[in-house]
matplotlib code that plots the C-alpha trace (Angstrom):
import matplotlib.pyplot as plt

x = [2.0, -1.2, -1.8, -4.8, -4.6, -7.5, -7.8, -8.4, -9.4, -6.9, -4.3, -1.7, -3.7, -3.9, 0.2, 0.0, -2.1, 0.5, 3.1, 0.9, -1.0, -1.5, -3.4, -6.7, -7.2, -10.5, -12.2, -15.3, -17.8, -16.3, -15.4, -16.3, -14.3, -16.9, -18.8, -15.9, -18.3, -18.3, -14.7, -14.0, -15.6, -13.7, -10.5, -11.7, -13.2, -9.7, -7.4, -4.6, -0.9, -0.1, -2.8, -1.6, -4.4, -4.2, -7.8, -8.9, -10.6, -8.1, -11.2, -9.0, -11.1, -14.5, -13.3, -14.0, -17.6, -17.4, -15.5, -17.5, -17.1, -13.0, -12.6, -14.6, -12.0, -9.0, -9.1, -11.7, -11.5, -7.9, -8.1, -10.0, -7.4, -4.8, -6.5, -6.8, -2.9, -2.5, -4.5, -3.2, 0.7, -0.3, 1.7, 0.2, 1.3, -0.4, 0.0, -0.4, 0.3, 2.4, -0.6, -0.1, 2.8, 1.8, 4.4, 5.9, 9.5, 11.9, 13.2, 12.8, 10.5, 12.0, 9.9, 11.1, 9.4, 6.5, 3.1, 0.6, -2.0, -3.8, -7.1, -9.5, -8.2, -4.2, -5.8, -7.7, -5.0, -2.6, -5.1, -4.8, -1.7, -1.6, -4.6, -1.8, 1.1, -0.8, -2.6, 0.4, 3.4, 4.2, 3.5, 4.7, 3.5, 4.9, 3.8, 3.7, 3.5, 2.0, 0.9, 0.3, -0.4, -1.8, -5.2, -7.0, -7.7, -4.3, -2.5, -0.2, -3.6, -5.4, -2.8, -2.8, -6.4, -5.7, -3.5, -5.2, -8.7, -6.7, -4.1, -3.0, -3.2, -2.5, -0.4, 0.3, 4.1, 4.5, 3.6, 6.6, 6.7, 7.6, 5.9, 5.6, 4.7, 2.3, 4.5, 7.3, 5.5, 4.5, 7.8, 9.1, 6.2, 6.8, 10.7, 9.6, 6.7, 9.6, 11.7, 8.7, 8.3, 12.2, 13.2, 12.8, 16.5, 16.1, 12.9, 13.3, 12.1, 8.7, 7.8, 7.1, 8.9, 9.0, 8.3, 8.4, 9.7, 13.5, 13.5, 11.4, 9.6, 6.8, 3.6, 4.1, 7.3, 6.1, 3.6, 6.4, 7.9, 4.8, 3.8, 7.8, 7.4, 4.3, 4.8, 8.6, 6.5, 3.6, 0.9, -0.1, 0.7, 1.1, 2.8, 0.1, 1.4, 1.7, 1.1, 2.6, -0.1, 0.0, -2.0, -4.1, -4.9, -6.0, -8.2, -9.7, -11.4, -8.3, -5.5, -2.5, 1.3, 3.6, 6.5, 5.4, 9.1, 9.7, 12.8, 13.3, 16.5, 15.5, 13.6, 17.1, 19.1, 16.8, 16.7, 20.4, 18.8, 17.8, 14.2, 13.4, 13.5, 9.9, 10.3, 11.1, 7.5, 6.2, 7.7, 6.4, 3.0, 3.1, 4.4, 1.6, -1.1, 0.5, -0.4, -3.8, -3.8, -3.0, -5.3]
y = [-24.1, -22.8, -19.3, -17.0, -13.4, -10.7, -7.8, -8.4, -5.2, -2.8, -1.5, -3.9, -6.8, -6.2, -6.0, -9.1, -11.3, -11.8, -12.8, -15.6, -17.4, -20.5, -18.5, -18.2, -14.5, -12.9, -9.6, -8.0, -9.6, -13.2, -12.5, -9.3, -8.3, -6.1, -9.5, -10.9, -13.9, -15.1, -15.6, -18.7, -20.8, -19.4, -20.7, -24.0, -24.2, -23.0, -24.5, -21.8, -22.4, -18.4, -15.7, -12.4, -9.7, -6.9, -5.7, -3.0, -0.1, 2.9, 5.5, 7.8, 10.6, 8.7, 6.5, 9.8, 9.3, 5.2, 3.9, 0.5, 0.0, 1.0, -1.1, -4.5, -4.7, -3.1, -5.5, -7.6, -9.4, -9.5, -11.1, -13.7, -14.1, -14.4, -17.1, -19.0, -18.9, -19.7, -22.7, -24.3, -23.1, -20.9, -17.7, -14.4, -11.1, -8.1, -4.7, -1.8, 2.3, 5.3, 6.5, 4.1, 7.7, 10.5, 12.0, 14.6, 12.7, 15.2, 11.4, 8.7, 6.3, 2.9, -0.1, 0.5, 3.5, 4.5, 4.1, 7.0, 7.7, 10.8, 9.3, 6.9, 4.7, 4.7, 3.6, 0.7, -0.1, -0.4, -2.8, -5.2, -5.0, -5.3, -8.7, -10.3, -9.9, -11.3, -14.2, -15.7, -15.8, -16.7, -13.6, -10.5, -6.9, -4.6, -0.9, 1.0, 4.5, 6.7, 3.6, 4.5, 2.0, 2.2, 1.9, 3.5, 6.6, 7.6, 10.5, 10.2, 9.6, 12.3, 14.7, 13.4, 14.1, 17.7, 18.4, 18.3, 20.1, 23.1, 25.4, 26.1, 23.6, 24.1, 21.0, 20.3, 21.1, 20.3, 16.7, 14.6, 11.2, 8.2, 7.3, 3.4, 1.8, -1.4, -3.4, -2.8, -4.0, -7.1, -8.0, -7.5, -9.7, -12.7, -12.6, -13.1, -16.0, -17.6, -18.3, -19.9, -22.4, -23.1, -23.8, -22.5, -21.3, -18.9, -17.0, -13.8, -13.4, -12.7, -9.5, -5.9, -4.5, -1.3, -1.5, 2.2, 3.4, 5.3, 8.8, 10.7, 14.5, 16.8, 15.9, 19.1, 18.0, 14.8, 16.5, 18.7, 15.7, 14.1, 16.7, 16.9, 13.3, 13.2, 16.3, 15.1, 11.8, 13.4, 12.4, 16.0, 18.8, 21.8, 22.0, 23.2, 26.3, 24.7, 26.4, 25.3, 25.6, 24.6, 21.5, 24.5, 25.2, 22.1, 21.3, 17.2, 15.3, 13.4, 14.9, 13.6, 12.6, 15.8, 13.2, 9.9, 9.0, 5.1, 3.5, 0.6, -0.5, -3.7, -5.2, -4.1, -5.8, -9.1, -9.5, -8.3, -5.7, -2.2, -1.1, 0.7, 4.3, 5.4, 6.6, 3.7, 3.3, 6.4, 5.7, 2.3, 4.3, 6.7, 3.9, 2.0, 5.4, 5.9, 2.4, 2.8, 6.0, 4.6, 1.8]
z = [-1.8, -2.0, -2.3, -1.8, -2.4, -1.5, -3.0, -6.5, -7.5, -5.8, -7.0, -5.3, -5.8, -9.4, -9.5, -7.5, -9.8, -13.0, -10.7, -8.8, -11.8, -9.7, -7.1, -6.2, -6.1, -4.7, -4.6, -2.7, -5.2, -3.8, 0.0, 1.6, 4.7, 6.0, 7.3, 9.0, 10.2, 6.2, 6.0, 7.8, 5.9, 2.7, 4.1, 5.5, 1.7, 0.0, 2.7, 2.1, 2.9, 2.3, 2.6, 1.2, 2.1, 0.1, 0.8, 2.9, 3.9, 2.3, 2.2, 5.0, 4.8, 5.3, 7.9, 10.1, 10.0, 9.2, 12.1, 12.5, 8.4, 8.8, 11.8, 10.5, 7.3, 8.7, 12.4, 12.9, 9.3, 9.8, 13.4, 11.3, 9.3, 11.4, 13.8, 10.7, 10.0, 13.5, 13.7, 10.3, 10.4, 7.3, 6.4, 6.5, 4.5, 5.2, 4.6, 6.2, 5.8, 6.9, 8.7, 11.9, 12.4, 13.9, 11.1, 13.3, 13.8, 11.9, 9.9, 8.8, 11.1, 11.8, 12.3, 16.2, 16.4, 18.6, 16.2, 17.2, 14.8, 14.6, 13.0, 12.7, 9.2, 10.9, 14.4, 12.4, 10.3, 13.3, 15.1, 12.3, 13.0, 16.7, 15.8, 13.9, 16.1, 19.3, 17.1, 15.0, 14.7, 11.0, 9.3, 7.3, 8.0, 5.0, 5.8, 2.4, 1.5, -1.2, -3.3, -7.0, -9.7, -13.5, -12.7, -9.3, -8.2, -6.8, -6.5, -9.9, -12.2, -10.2, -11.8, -15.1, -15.4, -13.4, -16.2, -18.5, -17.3, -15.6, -16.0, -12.5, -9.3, -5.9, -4.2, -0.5, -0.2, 3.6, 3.6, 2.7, 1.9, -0.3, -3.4, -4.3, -7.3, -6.8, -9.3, -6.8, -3.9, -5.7, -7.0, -3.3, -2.4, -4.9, -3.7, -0.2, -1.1, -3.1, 0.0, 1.9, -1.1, -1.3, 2.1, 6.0, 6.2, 3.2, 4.9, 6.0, 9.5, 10.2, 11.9, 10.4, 7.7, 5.9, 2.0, 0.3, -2.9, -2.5, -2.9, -0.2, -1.8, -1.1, -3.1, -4.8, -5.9, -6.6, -8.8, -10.6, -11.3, -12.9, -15.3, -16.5, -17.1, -18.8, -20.9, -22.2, -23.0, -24.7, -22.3, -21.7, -23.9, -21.6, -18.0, -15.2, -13.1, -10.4, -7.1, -3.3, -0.7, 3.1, 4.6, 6.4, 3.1, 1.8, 4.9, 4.9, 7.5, 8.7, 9.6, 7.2, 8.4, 7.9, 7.7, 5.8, 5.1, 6.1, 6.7, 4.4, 5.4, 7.8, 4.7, 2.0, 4.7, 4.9, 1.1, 0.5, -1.8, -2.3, -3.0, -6.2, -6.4, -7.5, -10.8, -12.3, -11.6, -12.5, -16.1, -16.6, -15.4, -17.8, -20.8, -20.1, -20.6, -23.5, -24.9, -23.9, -25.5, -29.1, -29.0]

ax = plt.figure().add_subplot(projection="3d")
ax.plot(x, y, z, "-o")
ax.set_aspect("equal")
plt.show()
């Protein structure tokens, strides 16, 4: 089959790329989703029989004052992309985010549950989603959370660097989530793309699913648990004091989900498999600096 992936440069495009060699993988410089109007002729050129979009507009914070910009990538490119799949039988995998929660349910949320985002990048990201589900009907929706990867500024390299400029940080300890490594999601990816190739009766039903790492924390926690790792690995020679502070603390433009847990157990069920827990992630991380650091 033949594959296109978008999203070259972000963090789970780049997990992506390794595991699809025969793919033709693009990035902002090639097709930019903030001119909608230039895609279709990219896939009438490419002719794809799976498009896995891994681009969009993640800048949460900015999409406050950039709603056109947030809304182009995150729904109008994907309506594109989804009337494509439609009109040629193609498959499409998207994902999409925690933030499509208002994050006050006390659990776990369940692909069931009511979506009700409280700003401007989750209400974009959920009308991609709401695009795709009206257009076609072949397609995978994988919300992720807390995605962290070896390159990218995300939360686990943010306090690696923290580390080692300060000696005290303050960390949001009532926001609770799920890390997820971008390896994790791709592997989960390539399993799925692997039963379109082989046969029709080993897909996995299309719809929405829930892709997260196991093991839900705080970010404090999660940054507790990142300087342990790093330090025990040599990575950082000291251990920050590390401080808890309240969301009304740590004021930002959007608000953020209190509760960004996600249930994972419709996708474990489909693929008769459990998801990995995140640390195996944060250790192949925090291998990998290492590496880099001795070249």
């Amino acid at each position: 089959m033949n594959v296109l992936i978008l999203g070259k440069d972000g963090q789970v495009g780049k997990a992506l790329a390794p595991l699809f060699p025969k793919a033709k993988i693009l990035g902002r410089s090639e097709l930019d989703l903030a001119s909608p109007g230039s895609i279709k002729a990219v896939l009438q050129k490419l002719k794809p029989d799976i498009i896995i979009n891994a681009a969009a507009y993640t800048a949460v914070d900015a999409a406050e004052s950039d709603a056109d910009l947030a809304f182009s990538v995150n729904e109008h490119a994907v309506q594109v992309l989804a009337e494509y799949a439609a009109a040629n039988d193609s498959w499409l995998i998207h994902f999409s985010t925690d933030y499509v929660f208002s994050g006050d349910k006390p659990s776990a949320y369940s692909e069931e549950d009511d979506t009700a985002p409280t700003g401007i990048y989750g209400h974009s990201k959920l009308a991609g989603e709401q695009a795709i589900q009206r257009l076609c009907t072949r397609y995978y929706i994988f919300r992720t959370s807390w995605v962290f990867a070896e390159e990218g500024a995300n939360f686990v390299n943010t306090m690696l660097r923290l580390a080692r400029e300060r000696d005290e940080l303050g960390v949001v300890s009532d926001q609770v989530g799920c890390p997820t490594y971008a390896g994790d999601i791709a592997q989960i990816v390539s399993r799925v793309t692997t039963r379109l190739v082989q046969a029709a009766e080993h897909n996995i039903p299309a719809g929405i699913y829930h892709l997260s790492g196991n093991g839900a924390l705080s970010w404090h926690d999660f940054a507790e648990e990142i300087f342990q790792c790093a330090h025990a690995s040599g990575l950082i020679t000291r251990i920050p004091k590390l401080k808890a502070i309240s969301t009304a603390e740590y004021p930002t433009a959007a608000q953020r989900p209190a509760n960004s847990v996600l249930d994972t157990t419709k996708l474990e069920q489909a693929l008769d498999t459990s998801l990995p827990h995140w640390s195996g992630g944060l250790q192949k991380l925090l291998a990998a600096s290492q590496g880099a650091n001795r070249r």
